[in-house]
C-alpha atoms as an extended CHARMM CRD file, in Angstrom:
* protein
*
       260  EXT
         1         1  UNK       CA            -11.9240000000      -25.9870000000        4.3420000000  PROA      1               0.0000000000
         2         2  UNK       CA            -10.2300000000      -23.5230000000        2.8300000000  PROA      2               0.0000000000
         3         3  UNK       CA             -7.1710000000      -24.6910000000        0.3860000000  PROA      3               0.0000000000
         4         4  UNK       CA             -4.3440000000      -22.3770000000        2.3900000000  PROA      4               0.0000000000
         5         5  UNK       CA             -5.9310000000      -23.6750000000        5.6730000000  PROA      5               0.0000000000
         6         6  UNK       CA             -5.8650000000      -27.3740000000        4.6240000000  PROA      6               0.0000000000
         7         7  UNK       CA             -2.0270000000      -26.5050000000        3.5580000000  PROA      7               0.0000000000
         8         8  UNK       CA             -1.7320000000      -25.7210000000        7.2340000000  PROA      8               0.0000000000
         9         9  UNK       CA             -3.3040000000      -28.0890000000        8.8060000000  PROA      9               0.0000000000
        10        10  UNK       CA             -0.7860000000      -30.7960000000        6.8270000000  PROA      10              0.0000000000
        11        11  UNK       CA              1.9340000000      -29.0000000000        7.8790000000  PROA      11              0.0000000000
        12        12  UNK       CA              1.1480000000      -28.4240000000       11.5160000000  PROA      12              0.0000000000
        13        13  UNK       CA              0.7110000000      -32.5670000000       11.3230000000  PROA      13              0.0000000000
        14        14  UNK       CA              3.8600000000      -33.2040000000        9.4270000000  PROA      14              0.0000000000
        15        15  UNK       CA              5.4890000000      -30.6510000000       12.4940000000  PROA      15              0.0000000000
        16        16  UNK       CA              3.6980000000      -33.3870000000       14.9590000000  PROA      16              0.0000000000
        17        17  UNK       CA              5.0710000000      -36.1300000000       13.8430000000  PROA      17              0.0000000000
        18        18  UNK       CA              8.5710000000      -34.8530000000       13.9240000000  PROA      18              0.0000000000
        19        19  UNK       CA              7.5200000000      -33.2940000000       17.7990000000  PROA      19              0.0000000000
        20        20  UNK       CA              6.2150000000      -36.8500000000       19.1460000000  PROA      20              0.0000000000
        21        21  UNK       CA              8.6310000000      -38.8820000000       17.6830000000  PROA      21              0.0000000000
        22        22  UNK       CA             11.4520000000      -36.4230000000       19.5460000000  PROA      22              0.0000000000
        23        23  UNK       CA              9.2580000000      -36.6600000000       22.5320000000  PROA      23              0.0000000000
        24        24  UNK       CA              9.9480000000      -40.1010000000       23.2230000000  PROA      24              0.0000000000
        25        25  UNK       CA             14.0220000000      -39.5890000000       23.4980000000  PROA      25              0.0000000000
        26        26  UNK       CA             13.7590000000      -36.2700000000       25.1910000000  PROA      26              0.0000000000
        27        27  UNK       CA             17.4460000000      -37.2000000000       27.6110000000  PROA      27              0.0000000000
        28        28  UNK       CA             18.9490000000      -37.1630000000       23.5090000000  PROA      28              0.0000000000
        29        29  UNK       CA             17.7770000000      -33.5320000000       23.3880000000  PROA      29              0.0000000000
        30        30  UNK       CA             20.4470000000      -30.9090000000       23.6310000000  PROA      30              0.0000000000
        31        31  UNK       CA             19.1180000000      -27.2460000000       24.1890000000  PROA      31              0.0000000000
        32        32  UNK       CA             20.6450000000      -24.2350000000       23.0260000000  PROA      32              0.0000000000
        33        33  UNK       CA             19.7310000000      -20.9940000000       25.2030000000  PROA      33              0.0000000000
        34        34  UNK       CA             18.6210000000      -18.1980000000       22.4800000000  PROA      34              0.0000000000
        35        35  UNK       CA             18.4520000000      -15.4810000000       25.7340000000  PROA      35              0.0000000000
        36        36  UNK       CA             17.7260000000      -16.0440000000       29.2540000000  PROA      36              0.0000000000
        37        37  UNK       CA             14.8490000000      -18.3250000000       30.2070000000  PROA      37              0.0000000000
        38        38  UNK       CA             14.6700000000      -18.9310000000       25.8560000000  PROA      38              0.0000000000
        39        39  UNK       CA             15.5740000000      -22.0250000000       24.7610000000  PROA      39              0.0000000000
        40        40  UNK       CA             16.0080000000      -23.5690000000       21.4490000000  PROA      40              0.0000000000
        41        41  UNK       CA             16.2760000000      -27.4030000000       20.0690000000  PROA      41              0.0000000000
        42        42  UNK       CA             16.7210000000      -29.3510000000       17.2160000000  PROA      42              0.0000000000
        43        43  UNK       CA             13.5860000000      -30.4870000000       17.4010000000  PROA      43              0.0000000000
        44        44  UNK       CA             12.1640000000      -26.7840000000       17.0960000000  PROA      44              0.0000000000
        45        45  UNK       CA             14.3270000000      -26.5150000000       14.0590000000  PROA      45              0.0000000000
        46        46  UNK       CA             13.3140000000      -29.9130000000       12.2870000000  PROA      46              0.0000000000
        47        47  UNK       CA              9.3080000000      -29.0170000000       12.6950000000  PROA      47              0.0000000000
        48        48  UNK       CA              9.8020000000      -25.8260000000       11.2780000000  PROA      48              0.0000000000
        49        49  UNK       CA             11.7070000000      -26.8170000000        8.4980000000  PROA      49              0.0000000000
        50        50  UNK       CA              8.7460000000      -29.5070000000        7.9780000000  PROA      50              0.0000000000
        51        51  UNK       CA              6.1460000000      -26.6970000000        7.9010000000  PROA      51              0.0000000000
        52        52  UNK       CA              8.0190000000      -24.5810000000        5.2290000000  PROA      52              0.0000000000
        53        53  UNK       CA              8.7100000000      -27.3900000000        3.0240000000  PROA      53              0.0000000000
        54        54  UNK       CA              4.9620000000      -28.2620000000        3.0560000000  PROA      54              0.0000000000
        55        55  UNK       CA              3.8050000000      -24.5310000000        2.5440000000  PROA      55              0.0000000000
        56        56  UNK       CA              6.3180000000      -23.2960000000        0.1160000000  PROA      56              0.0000000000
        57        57  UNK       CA              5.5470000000      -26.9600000000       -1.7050000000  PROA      57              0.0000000000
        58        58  UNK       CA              1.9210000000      -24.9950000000       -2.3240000000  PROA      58              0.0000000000
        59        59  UNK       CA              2.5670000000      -21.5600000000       -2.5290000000  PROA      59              0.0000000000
        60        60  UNK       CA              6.2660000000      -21.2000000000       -3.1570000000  PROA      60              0.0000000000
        61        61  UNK       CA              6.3400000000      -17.2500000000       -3.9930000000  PROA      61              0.0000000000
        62        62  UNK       CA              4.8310000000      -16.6100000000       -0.3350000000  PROA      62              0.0000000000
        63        63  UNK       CA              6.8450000000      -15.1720000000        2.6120000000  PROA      63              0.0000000000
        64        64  UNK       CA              7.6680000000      -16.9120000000        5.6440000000  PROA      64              0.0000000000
        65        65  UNK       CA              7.9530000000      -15.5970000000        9.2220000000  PROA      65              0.0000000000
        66        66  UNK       CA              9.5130000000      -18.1270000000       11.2860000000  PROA      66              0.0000000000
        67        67  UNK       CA             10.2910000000      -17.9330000000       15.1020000000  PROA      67              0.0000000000
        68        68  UNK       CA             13.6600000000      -19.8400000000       14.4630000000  PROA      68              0.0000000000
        69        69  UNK       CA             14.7870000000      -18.6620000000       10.8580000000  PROA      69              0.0000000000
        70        70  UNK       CA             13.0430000000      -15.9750000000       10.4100000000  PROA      70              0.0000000000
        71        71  UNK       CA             11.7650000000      -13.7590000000        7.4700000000  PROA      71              0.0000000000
        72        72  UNK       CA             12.4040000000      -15.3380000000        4.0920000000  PROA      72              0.0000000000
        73        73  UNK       CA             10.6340000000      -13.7070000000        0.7580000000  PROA      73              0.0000000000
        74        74  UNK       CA              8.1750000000      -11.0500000000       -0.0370000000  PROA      74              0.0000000000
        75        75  UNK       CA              4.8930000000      -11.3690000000       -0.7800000000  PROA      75              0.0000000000
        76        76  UNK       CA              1.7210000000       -9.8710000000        0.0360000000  PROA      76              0.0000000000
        77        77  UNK       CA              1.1050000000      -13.7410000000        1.3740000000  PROA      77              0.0000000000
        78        78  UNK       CA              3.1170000000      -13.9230000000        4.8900000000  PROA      78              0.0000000000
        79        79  UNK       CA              3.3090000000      -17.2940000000        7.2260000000  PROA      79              0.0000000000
        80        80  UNK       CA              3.4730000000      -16.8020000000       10.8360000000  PROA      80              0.0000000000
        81        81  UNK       CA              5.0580000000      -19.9900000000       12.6300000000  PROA      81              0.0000000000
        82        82  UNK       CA              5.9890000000      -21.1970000000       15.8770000000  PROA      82              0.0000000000
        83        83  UNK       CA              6.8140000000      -24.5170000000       15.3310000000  PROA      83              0.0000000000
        84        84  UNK       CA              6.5650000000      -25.6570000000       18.8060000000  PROA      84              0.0000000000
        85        85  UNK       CA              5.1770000000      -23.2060000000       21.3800000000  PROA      85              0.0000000000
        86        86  UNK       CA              5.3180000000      -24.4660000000       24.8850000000  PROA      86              0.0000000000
        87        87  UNK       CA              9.4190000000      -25.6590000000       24.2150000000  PROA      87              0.0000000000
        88        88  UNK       CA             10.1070000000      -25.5480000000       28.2220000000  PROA      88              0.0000000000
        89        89  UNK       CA              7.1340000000      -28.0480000000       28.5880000000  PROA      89              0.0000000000
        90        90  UNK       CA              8.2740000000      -29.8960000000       25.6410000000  PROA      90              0.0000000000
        91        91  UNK       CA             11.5170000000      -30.3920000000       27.3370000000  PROA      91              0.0000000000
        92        92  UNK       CA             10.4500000000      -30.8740000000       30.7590000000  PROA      92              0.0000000000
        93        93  UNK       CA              8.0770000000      -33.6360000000       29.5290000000  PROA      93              0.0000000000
        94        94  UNK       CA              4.8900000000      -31.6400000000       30.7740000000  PROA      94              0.0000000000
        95        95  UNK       CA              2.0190000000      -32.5630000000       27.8800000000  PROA      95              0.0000000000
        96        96  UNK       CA              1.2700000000      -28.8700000000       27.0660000000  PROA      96              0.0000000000
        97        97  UNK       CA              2.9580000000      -27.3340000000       23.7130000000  PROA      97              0.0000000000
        98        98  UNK       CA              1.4000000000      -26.8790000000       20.6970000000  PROA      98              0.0000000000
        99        99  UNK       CA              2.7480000000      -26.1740000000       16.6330000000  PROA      99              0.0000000000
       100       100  UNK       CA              0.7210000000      -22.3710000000       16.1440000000  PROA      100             0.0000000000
       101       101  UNK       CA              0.4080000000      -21.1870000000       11.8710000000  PROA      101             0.0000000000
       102       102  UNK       CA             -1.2100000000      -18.1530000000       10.4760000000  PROA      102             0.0000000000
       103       103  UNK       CA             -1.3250000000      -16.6790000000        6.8820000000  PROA      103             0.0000000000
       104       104  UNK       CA             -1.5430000000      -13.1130000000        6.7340000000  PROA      104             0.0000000000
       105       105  UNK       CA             -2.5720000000      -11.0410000000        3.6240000000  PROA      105             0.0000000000
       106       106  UNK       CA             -2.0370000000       -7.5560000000        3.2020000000  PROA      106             0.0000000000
       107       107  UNK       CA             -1.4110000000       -6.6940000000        6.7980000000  PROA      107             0.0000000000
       108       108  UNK       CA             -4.5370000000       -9.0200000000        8.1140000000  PROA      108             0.0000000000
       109       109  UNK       CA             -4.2850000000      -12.3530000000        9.5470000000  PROA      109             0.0000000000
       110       110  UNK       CA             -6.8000000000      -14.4450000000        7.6110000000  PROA      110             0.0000000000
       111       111  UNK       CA             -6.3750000000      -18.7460000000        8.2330000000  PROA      111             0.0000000000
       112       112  UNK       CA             -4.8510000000      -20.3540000000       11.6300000000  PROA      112             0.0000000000
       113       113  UNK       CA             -3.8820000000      -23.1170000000       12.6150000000  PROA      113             0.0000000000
       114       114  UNK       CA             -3.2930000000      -24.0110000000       16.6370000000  PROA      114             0.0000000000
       115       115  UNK       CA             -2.7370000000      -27.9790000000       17.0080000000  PROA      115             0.0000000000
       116       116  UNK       CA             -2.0610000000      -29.7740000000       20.1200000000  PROA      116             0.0000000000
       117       117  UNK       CA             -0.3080000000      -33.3370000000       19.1430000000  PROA      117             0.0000000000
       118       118  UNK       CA             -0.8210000000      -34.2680000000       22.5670000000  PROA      118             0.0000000000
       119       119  UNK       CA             -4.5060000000      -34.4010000000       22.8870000000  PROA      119             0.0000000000
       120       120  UNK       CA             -4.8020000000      -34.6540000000       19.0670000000  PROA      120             0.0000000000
       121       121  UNK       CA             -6.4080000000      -31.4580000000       19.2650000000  PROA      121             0.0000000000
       122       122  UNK       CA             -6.9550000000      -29.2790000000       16.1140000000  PROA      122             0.0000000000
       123       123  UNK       CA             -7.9020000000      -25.2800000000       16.6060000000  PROA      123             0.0000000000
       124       124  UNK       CA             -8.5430000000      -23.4240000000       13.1880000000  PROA      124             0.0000000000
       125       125  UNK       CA            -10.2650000000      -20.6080000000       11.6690000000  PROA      125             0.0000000000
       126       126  UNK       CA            -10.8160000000      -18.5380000000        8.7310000000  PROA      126             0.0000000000
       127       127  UNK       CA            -11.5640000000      -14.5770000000        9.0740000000  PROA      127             0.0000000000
       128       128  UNK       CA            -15.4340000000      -14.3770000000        8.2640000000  PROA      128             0.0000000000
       129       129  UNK       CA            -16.0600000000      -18.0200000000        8.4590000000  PROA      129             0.0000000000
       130       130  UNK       CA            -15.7440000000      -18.6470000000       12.0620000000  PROA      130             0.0000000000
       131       131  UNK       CA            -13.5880000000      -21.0870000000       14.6800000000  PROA      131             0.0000000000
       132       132  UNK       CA            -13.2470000000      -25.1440000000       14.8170000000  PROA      132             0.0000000000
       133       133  UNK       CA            -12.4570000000      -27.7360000000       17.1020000000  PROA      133             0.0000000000
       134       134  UNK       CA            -11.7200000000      -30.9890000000       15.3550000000  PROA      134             0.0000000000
       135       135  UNK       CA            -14.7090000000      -30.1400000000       12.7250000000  PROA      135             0.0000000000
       136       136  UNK       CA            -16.8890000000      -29.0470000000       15.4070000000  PROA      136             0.0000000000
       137       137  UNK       CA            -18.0610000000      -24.8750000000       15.6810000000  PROA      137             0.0000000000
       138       138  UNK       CA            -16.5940000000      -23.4140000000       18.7390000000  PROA      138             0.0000000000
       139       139  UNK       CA            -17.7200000000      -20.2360000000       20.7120000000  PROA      139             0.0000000000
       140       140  UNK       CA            -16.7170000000      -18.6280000000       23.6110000000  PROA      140             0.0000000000
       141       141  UNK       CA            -18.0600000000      -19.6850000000       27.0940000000  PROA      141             0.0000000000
       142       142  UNK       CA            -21.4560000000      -17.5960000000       28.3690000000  PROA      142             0.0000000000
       143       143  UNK       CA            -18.9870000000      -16.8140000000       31.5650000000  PROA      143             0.0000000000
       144       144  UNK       CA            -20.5500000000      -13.3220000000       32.5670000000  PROA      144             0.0000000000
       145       145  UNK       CA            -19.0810000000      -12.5450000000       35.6990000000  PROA      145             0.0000000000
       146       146  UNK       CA            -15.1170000000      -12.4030000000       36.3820000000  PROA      146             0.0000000000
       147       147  UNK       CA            -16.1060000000      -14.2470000000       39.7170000000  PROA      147             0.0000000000
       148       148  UNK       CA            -17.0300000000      -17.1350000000       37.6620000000  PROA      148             0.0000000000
       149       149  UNK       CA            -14.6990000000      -17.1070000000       35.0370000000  PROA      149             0.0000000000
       150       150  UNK       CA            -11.2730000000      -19.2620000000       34.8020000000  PROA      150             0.0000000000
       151       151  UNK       CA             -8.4170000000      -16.8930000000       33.5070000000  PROA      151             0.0000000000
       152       152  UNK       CA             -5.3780000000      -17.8970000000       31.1690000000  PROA      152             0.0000000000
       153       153  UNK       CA             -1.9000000000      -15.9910000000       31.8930000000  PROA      153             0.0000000000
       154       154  UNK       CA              1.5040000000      -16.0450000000       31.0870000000  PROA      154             0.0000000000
       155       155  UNK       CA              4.5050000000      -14.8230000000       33.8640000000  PROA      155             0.0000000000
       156       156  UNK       CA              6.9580000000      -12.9350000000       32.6960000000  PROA      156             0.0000000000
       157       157  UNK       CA              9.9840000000      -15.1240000000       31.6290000000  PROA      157             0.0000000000
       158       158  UNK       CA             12.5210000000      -13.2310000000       29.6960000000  PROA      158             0.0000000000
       159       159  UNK       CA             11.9460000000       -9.5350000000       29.9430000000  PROA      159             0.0000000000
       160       160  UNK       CA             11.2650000000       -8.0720000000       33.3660000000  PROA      160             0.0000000000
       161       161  UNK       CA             10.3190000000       -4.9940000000       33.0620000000  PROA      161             0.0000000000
       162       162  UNK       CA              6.7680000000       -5.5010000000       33.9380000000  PROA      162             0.0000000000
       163       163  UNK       CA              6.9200000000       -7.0720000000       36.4910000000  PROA      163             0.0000000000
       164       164  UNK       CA              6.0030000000       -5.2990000000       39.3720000000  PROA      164             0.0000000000
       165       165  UNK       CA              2.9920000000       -4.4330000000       37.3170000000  PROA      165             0.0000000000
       166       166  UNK       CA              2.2420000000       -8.2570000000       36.5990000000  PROA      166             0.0000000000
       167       167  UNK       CA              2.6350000000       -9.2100000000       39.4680000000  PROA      167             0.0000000000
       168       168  UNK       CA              0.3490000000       -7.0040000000       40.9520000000  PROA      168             0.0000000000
       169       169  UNK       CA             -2.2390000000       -7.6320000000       38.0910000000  PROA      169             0.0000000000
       170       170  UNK       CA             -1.9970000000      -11.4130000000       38.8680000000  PROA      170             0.0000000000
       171       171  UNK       CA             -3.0120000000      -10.4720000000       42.7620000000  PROA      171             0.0000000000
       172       172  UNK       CA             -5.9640000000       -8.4830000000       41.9730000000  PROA      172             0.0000000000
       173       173  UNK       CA             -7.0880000000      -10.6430000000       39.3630000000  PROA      173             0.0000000000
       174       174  UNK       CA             -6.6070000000      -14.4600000000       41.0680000000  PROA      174             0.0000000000
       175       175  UNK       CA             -8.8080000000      -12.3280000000       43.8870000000  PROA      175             0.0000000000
       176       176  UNK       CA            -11.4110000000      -11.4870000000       41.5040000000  PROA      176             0.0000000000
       177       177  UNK       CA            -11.7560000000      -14.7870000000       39.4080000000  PROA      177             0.0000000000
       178       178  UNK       CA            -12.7760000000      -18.2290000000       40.3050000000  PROA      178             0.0000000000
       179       179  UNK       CA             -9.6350000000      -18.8460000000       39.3300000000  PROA      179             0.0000000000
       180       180  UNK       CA             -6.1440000000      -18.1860000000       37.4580000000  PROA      180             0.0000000000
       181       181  UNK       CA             -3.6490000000      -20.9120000000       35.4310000000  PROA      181             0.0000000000
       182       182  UNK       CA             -0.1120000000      -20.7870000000       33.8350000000  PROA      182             0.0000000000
       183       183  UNK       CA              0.1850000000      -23.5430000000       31.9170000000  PROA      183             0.0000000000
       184       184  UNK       CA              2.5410000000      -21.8370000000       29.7960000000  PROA      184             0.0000000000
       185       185  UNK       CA              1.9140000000      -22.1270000000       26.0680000000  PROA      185             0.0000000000
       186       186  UNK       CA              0.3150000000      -18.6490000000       24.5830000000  PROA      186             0.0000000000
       187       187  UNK       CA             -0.9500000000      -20.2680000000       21.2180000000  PROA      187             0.0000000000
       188       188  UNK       CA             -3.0630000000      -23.2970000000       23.5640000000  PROA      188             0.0000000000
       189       189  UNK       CA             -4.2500000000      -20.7250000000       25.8220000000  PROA      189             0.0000000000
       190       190  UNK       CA             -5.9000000000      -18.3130000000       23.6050000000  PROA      190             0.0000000000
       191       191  UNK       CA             -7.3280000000      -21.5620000000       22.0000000000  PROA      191             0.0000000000
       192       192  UNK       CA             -8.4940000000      -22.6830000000       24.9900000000  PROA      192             0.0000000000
       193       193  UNK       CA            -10.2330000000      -19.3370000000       25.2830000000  PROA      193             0.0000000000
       194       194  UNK       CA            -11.8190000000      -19.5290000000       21.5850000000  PROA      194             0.0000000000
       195       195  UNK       CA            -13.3800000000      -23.4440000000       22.8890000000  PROA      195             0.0000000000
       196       196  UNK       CA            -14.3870000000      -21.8840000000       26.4830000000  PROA      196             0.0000000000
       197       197  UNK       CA            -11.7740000000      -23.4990000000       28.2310000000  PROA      197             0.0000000000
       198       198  UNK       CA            -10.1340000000      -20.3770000000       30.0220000000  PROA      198             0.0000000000
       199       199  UNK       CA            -12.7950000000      -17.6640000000       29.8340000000  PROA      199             0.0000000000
       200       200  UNK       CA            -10.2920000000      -15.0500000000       29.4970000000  PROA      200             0.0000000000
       201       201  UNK       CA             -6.4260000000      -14.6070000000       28.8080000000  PROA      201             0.0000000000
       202       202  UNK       CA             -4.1770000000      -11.8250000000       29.7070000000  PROA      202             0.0000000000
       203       203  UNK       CA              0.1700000000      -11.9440000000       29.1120000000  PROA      203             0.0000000000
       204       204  UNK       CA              2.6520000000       -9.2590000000       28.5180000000  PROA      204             0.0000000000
       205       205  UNK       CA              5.1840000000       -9.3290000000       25.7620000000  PROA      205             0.0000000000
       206       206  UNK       CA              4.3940000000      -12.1530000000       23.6070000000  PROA      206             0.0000000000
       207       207  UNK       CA              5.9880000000      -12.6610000000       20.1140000000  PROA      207             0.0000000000
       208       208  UNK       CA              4.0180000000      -12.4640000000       16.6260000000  PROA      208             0.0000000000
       209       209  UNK       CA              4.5900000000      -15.7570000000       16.6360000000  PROA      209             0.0000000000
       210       210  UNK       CA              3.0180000000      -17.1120000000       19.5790000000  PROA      210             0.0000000000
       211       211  UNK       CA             -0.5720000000      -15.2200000000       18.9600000000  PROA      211             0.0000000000
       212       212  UNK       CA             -1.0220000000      -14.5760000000       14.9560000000  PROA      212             0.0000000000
       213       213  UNK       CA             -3.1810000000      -17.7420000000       14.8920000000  PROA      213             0.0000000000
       214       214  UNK       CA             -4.4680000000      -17.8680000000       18.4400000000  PROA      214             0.0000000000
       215       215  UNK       CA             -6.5470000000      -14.2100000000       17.9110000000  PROA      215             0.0000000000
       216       216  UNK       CA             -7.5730000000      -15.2800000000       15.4310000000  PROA      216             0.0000000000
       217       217  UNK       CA             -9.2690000000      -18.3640000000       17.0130000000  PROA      217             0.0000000000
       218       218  UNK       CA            -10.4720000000      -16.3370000000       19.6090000000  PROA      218             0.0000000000
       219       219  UNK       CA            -12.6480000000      -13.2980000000       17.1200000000  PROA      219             0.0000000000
       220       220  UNK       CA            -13.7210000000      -16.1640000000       15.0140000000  PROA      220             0.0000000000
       221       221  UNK       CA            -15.3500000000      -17.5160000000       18.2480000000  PROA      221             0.0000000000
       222       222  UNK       CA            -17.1220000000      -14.3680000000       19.3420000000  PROA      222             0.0000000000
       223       223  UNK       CA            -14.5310000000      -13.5130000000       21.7950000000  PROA      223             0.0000000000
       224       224  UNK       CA            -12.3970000000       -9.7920000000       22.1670000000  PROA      224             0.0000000000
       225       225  UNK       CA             -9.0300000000       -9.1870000000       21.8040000000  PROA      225             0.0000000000
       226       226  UNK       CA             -7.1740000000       -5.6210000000       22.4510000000  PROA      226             0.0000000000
       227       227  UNK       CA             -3.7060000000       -4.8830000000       23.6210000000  PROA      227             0.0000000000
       228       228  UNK       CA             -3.9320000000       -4.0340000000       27.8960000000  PROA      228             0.0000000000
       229       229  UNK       CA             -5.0910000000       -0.6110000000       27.2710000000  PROA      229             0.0000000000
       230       230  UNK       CA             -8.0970000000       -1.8340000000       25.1940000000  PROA      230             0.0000000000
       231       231  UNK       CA             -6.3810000000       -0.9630000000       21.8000000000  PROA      231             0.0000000000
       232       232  UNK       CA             -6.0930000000       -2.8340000000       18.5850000000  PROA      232             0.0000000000
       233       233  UNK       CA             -2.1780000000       -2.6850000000       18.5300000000  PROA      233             0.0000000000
       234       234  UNK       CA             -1.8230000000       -6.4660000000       19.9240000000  PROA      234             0.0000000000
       235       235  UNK       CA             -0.0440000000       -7.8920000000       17.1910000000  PROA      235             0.0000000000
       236       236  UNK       CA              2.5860000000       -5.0230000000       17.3190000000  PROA      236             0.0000000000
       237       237  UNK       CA              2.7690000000       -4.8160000000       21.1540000000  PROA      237             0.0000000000
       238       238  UNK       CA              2.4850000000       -8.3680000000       22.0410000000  PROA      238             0.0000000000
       239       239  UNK       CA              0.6570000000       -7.4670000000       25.1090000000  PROA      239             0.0000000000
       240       240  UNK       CA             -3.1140000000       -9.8770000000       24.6750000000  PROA      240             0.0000000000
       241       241  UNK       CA             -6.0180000000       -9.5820000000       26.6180000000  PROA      241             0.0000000000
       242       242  UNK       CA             -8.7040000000      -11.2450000000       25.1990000000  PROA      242             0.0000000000
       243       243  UNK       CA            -11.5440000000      -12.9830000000       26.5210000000  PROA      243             0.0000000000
       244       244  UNK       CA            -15.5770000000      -13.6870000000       26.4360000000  PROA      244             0.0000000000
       245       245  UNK       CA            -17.9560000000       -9.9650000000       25.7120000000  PROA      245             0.0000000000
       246       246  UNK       CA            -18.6430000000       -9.3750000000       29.1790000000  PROA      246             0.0000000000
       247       247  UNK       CA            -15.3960000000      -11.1460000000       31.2480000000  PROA      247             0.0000000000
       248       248  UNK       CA            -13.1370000000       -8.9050000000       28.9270000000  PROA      248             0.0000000000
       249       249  UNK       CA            -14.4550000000       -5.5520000000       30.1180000000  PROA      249             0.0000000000
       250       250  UNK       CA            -14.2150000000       -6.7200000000       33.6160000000  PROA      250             0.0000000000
       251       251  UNK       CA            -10.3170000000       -7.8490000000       33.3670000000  PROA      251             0.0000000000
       252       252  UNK       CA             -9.3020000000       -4.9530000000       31.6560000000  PROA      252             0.0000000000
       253       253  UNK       CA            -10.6540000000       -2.5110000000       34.3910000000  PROA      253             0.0000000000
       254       254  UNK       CA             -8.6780000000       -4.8270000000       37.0100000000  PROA      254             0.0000000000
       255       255  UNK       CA             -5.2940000000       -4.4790000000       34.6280000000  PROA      255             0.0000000000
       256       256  UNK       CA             -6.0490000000       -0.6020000000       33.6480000000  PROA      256             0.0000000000
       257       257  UNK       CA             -6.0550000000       -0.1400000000       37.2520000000  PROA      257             0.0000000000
       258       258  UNK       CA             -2.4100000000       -1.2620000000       37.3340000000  PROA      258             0.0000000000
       259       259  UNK       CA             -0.7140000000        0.0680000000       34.1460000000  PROA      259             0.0000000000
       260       260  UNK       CA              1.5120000000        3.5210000000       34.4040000000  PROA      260             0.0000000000
């Protein structure tokens, strides 16, 4: 494993243990509401502040991009965290939230990190080296056909815009597939992709944050990722489709078909 990825993995455990132990008080937990539907907790704060301490520990004249603090230094060496990605799950008590980390150097996200403390599952991947489940190679699923494929999405939650044109992606596309989930954590679901769980994954609006490491995951595993025109510009837009060679073409037609 690569030295900066094993520096992630520890800290995306050391974030786990902090998550877990929280998990078990969860009527203790006070939210804080960063913006409508966006919610915040201590327990966010304390597993990020775990996973800096354990990367600057290694590499303390890298940058940090945090979802709760931040940016912090500058360096050619950036870390993408979300601590805890899935934090109205977490709080509800529903198993599915995961702690997502990616290093990017010089403008190119190269180690991730997606791990699931619930299943004690542990996504990673280095550009050029290729995707892992718990040790094990992953690839995308052989899915061909949309009409046999399982689709990944994410509803709008805080900005609305788009949704007249989600909405009317979702119909089209939970006609087309064998089937369409929300289980609403970005970083698990473009994971889940990457392991041939979901055999595709679409969402508007994401943050860096939630899908640095997850894209990663999913090219490392043979899978495609554009924006929802087909462009390279994900990262910046935050709008992910992604998905196995031949599902992806098919789901982008159904969304181009929708977008103004």
């Amino acid at each position: 494993m690569h030295p900066m990825l094993n520096t992630a993995v520890r800290a995306a455990r050391r974030a786990a243990t902090v998550i877990q132990r929280a998990s078990n008080n969860l009527d203790l937990i006070t939210p804080e509401k960063k913006g409508h539907n966006d919610f915040v907790t201590e327990v966010d704060r304390a597993a990020e502040q775990a996973i800096i301490e354990t990367i600057l520990e290694a590499y303390p004249n890298h940058a940090i991009l945090a979802e709760e603090s931040g940016k912090r230094g500058n360096s050619e060496y950036v870390w993408i965290i979300d601590p805890l990605d899935g934090t109205t799950n977490f709080l509800h008590g529903f198993p599915q939230y995961a702690i997502s980390i990616a290093l990017e150097h010089k403008g190119v996200i190269t180690q991730a990190v997606v791990y699931d403390p619930n299943r004690n599952d542990l996504f990673t991947a280095t550009r050029g080296v290729g995707a892992f489940l718990n040790d094990r190679r992953i690839r995308v699923s052989k899915v061909r056909e949309l009409s046999d494929a399982l689709v990944g999405t994410g509803f709008p939650y805080t900005k609305f815009n788009n949704l007249e044109n989600y909405l009317n992606i979702f119909r089209d596309m939970a006609q087309k597939a064998a089937g369409v989930r929300r289980p609403g954590a970005a970083a698990l679901d473009l994971a889940y992709v990457a392991c041939g769980r979901f055999d595709g994954f679409f969402e508007f609006d994401l943050k860096l944050v939630d899908i640095a490491a997850g894209t990663l995951l999913v090219q490392e595993a043979g899978g495609l990722v554009t924006d929802l025109n087909g462009e390279e510009k994900f990262l910046e837009s935050g709008d992910v489709l992604c998905g196995t060679p031949r599902v992806f073409g098919q789901m982008l037609s159904v969304i181009r078909g929708h977008l103004k």
